[in-house]
C-alpha angles and dihedrals in degrees: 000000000000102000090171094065091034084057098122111252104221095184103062092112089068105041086055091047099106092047086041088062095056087064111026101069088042092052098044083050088059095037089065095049113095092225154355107281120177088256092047085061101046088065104037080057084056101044090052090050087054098054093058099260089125130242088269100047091041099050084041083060105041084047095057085055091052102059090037116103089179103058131087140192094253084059101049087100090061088049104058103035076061093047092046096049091051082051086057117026090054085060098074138271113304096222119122106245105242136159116203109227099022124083104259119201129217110200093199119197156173144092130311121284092018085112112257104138083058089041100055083038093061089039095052089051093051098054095045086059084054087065089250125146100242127190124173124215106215087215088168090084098163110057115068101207094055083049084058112032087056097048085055092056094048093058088049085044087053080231134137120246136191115217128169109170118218098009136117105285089220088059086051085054096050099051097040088058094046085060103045088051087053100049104037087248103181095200132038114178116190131210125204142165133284098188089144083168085094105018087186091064090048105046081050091059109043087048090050089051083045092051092054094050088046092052106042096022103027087152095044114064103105110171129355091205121182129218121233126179116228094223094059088071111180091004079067090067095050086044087065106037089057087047082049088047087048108036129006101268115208105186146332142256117207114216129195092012086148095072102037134110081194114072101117084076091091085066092056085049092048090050098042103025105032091211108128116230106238110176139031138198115225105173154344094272111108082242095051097118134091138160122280113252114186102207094043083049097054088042096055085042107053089023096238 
């Protein structure tokens, strides 16, 4: 199932290049000393802060050191790649849910700006090069330039879309699963807003989209997966705790990861949040965007 996302990303070294260097010259620093002194491991806590671990994540680990008699500085690099995995690998599989010969729907989130239009439009493409029957539902019905952004997308991706400017999102949604039950549609990837400025507003309307879902495709919804950009490092993390507040996230994706000093965030959203990050977005290209596999991730991270 989904070859095109398994295909294995060579590049991810360099993508993560501007996060890996956070970590690597503090590491190399730690890995000379003869042992964890109690000023060894104030920087490395830092280190780890600054590299977008989180206060919490980065004092849990140090404190592991600290009470640890076996292990030394030139080993710090096995122990957090194992810490690191844990961190991962308890916050669920990083599969993308799918059934084969049932319509599987995909409730995509997060704020403006995070990335989702691109996202569903690389998606849409992905699966399309899977073979599958893909339709998009423009759930951001009030602002034009999502409407149109993602329209664009559709037409690059070679999939259908429902849009209905100006109108109720739910009533997109609606429509847009009525369709995809009549025509044997494989794939329905849904858009909604990210306005966080009235999060009552919010919370109103993507309940109201839920509701929907539950009501006329109770057995379909697959993933509500929210968007976070890279770049917003730990605001991605509050990000997702408000969507969580607001919708049943089921996991993350991870966008302009190629140009972030802040990928080890998915390892602060793993911890607090236990949602597994599935998908990541690696470049501009229509293509840029792979699955998310946690122990090439850590090895491209920490350069094992």
């Amino acid at each position: 199932m989904f070859e095109f996302f398994k295909e294995k990303f060579d590049n991810l070294k360099n993508v993560l290049r501007n996060s890996t260097q956070n970590l690597d010259g503090a590491i190399s620093s730690i890995e000379d000393e003869e042992d964890f002194s109690d000023f060894v491991l104030d920087d490395m806590e830092d280190m780890l802060i600054q590299a977008d671990l989180g206060v919490s994540l980065a004092s849990e680990l140090t404190d592991k050191l600290r009470k640890s008699s076996n292990i030394k500085p030139v080993q710090v690099k096995s122990f957090l790649k194992e810490e690191f995995l844990k961190i991962l690998n308890s916050a669920g599989a990083t599969e993308l849910n799918y059934k084969p010969n049932e319509l599987n729907i995909y409730f995509i989130t997060g704020v403006n700006g995070a990335g989702k239009t691109t996202l569903i439009g690389k998606l849409a493409y992905q699966f399309k090069q899977e073979g599958k029957k893909v339709l998009i539902a423009a759930g951001d019905t009030f602002r034009a330039a999502a409407e149109e952004q993602l329209d664009i997308w559709s037409k690059r991706a070679g999939a259908d879309i429902v849009r209905k400017d100006k109108i109720d999102p739910a009533a997109v949604v609606y429509e847009a699963i009525q369709k995809a039950k009549a025509e044997n549609y494989d794939i329905l990837l849904i858009d909604t807003a990210g306005r966080l400025q009235n999060k009552f507003n919010l919370m109103e309307e993507l309940n109201k989209i839920k509701s929907v879902i539950d009501k006329n495709a109770p057995d379909n919804l697959r993933e509500s997966i929210i968007v976070i950009d890279a770049n917003t490092g730990q605001n991605g993390l509050s990000q997702a705790k408000t969507f969580k507040e607001i919708t049943n996230i089921t996991s993350v994706a991870l966008t302009k990861l190629d140009g972030s000093a802040k990928g080890a965030i998915v390892l602060a959203i793993a911890k607090e949040l236990s949602l597994p990050v599935k998908l990541i977005g690696v470049g501009e290209k229509i293509s840029d965007i792979k699955s998310f596999n946690a122990e090439d991730f850590i090895n491209a991270l920490l350069e094992v």
